[in-house]
PAGUFI-697538 format. One record per residue (C-alpha): residue number from 1; x, y, z. Coordinates in Angstrom, 1 decimal. Layout:
BEGIN
(kese NUM; (X; Y; Z))
...
END
This chain:
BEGIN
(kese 1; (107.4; 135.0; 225.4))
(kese 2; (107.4; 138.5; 226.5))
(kese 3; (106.6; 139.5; 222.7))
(kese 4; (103.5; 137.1; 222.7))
(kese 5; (102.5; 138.6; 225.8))
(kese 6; (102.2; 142.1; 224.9))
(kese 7; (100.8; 140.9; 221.2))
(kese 8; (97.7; 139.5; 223.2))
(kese 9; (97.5; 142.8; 225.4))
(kese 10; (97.4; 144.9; 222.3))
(kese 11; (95.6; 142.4; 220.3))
(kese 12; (92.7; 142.5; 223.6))
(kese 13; (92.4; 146.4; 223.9))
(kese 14; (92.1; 147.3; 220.3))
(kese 15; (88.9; 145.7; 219.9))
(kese 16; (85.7; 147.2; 220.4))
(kese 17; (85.0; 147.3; 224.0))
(kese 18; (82.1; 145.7; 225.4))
(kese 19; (78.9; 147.9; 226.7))
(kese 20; (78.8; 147.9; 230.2))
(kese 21; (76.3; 150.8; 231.0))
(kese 22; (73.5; 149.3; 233.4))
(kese 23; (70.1; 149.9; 231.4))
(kese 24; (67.2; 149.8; 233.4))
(kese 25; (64.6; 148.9; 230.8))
(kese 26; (61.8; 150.4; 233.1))
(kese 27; (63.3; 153.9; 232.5))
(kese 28; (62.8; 153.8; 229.0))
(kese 29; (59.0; 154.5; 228.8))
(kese 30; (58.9; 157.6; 231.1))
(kese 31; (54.8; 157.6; 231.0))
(kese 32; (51.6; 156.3; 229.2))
(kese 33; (48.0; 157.2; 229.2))
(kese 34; (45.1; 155.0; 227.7))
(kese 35; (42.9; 158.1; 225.8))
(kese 36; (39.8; 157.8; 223.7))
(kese 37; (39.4; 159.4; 220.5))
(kese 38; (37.2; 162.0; 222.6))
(kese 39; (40.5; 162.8; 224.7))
(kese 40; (42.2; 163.9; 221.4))
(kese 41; (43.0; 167.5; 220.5))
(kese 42; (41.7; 168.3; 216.6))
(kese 43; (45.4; 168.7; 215.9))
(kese 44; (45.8; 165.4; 216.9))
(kese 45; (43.1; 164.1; 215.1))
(kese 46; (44.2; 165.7; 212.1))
(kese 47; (47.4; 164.0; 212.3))
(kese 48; (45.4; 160.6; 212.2))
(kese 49; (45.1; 159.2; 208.5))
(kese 50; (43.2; 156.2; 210.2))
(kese 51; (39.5; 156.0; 209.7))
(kese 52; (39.0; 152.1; 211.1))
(kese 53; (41.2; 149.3; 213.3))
(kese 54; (41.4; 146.9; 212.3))
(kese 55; (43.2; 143.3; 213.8))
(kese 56; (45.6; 141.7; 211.4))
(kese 57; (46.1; 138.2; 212.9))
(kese 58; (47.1; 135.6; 210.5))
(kese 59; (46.2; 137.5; 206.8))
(kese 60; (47.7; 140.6; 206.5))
(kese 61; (45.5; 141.5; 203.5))
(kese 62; (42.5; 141.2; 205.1))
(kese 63; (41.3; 143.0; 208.5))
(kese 64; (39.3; 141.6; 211.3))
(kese 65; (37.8; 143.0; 214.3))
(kese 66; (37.2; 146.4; 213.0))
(kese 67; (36.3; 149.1; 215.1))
(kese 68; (35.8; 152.9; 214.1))
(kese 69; (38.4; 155.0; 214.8))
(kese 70; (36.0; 157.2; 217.2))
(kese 71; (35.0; 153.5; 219.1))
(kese 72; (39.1; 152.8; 219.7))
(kese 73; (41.4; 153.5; 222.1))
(kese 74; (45.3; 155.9; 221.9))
(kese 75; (48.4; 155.6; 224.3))
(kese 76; (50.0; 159.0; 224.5))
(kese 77; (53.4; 158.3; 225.5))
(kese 78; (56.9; 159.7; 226.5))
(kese 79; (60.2; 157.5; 225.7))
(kese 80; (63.9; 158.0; 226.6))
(kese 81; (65.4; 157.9; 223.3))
(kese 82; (68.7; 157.7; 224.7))
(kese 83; (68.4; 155.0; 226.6))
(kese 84; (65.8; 153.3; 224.1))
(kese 85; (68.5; 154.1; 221.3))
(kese 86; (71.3; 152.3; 223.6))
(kese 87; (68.8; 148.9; 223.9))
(kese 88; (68.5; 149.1; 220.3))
(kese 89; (72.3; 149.5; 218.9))
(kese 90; (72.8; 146.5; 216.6))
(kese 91; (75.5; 146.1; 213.9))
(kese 92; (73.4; 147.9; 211.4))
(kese 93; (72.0; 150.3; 213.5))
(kese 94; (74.2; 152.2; 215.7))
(kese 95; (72.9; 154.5; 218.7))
(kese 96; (74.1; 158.0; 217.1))
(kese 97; (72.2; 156.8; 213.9))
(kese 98; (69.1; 155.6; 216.1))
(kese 99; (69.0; 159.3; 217.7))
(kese 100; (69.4; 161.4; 214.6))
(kese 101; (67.2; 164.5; 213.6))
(kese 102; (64.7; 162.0; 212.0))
(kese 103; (63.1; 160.6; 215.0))
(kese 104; (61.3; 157.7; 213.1))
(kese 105; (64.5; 156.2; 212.9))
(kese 106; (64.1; 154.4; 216.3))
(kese 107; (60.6; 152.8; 215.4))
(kese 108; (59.2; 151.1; 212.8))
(kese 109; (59.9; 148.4; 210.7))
(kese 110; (63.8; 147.5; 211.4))
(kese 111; (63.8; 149.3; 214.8))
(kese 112; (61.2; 148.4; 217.2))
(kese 113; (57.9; 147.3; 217.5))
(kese 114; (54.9; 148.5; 219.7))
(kese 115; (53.3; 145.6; 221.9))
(kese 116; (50.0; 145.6; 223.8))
(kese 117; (48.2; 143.7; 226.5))
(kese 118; (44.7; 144.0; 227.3))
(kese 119; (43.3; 143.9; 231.2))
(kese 120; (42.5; 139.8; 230.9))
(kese 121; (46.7; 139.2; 230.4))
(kese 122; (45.7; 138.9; 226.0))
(kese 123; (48.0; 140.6; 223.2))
(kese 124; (46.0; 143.3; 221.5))
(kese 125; (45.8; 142.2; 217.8))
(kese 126; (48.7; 144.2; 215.4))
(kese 127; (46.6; 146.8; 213.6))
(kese 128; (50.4; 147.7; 211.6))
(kese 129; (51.8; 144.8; 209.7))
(kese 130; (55.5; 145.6; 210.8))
(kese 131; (54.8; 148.2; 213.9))
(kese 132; (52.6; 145.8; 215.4))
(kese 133; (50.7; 149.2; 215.9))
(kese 134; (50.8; 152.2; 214.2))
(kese 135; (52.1; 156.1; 215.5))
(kese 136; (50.0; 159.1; 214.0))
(kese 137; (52.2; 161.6; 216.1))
(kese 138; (55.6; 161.9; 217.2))
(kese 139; (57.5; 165.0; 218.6))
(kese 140; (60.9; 165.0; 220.0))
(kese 141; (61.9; 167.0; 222.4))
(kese 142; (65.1; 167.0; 223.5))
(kese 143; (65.9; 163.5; 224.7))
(kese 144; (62.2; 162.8; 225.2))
(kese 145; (59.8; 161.6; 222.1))
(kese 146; (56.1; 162.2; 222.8))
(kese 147; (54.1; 159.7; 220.6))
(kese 148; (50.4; 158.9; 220.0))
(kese 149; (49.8; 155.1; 219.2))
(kese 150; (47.0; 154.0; 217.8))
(kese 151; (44.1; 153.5; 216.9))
(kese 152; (44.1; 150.0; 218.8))
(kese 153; (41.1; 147.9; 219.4))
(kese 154; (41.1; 147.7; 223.2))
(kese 155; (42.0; 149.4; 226.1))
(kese 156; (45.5; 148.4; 227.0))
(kese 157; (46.8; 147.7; 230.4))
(kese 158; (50.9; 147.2; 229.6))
(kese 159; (52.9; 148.8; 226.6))
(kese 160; (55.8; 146.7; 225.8))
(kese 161; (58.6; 147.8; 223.2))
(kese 162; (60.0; 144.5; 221.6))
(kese 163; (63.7; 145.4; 220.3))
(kese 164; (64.5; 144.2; 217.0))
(kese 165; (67.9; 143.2; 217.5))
(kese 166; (69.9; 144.1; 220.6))
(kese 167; (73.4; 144.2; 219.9))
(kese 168; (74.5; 144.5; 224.1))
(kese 169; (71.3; 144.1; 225.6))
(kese 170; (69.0; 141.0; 223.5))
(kese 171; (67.2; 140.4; 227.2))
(kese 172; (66.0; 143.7; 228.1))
(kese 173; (62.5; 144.5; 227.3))
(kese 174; (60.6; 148.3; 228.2))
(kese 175; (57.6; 147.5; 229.5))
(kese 176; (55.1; 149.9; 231.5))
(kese 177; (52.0; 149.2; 233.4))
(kese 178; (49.2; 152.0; 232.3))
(kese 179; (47.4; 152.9; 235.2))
END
């Protein structure tokens, strides 16, 4: 008996323990700011390749709703990749992989996907067939990522990062009210 006892002790604390760091989801966007293509520097609109949006609802080959690029709106925004890179830790992805020197590795097709809602409560169309939108410029500094998303359609009111697949965390959304 005592040998079953300690084989379930040792056979409980080898495995890998569970994540029990409290994530405040509202931490992970740290700021965003609706801009218009007027509000961009020329660097940053020499970064854009974009030259229309366009909304991709149901047909992914053809674009609807197009506005010029100079008639759209940008989110400049600043993320906590550590605490973004914790939400996001799934079996293929882990959170020293999702922080690396390449900081594209936390979005994008696999990782996570930009969301937007208008001021009437509506989605904002995907204008990026797997970003949902696209990101023209990204800096990391440190343990803060300064991005540029756009060009998007209309002005947003909320910025929402959906997780691709959550290992610890599947509930926890970032979400941010732009003022």
């Amino acid at each position: 008996m005592k040998r079953l006892i300690i084989l379930l002790l040792t056979f409980f604390s080898c495995g890998e323990a569970e994540k029990k760091t409290h994530i405040n989801s509202t931490e992970v966007i740290i700021e965003a700011a609706n801009l218009t293509y007027n509000d961009l520097n020329n660097v940053e609109k020499e970064d854009m390749i974009f030259t229309r949006c366009c909304c991709y609802p149901e047909n992914w080959n053809r674009g609807v709703d197009c506005v010029e690029k100079e008639n759209a709106f940008y989110v400049k925004t600043k993320i906590n990749i550590n605490l973004l890179a914790i939400l996001s830790e799934s079996n293929t992805f882990k959170k020293d992989y999702l922080i690396s020197e390449n900081p594209h590795t936390l979005y994008g097709k696999y990782h996570n996907r930009w969301k937007f809602i208008d001021e009437d409560g509506n989605e904002i169309c995907s204008t990026a067939k797997f970003d949902g939108h696209n990101d023209f410029r990204l800096i990391r500094n440190d343990t803060i990522d300064e991005l540029i998303i756009g060009p998007l359609p209309k002005r947003p009111k909320k910025m929402i990062i959906e997780i691709s697949n959550s290992k610890y965390y599947p509930d926890l959304t970032p979400e941010y009210v732009i003022k």
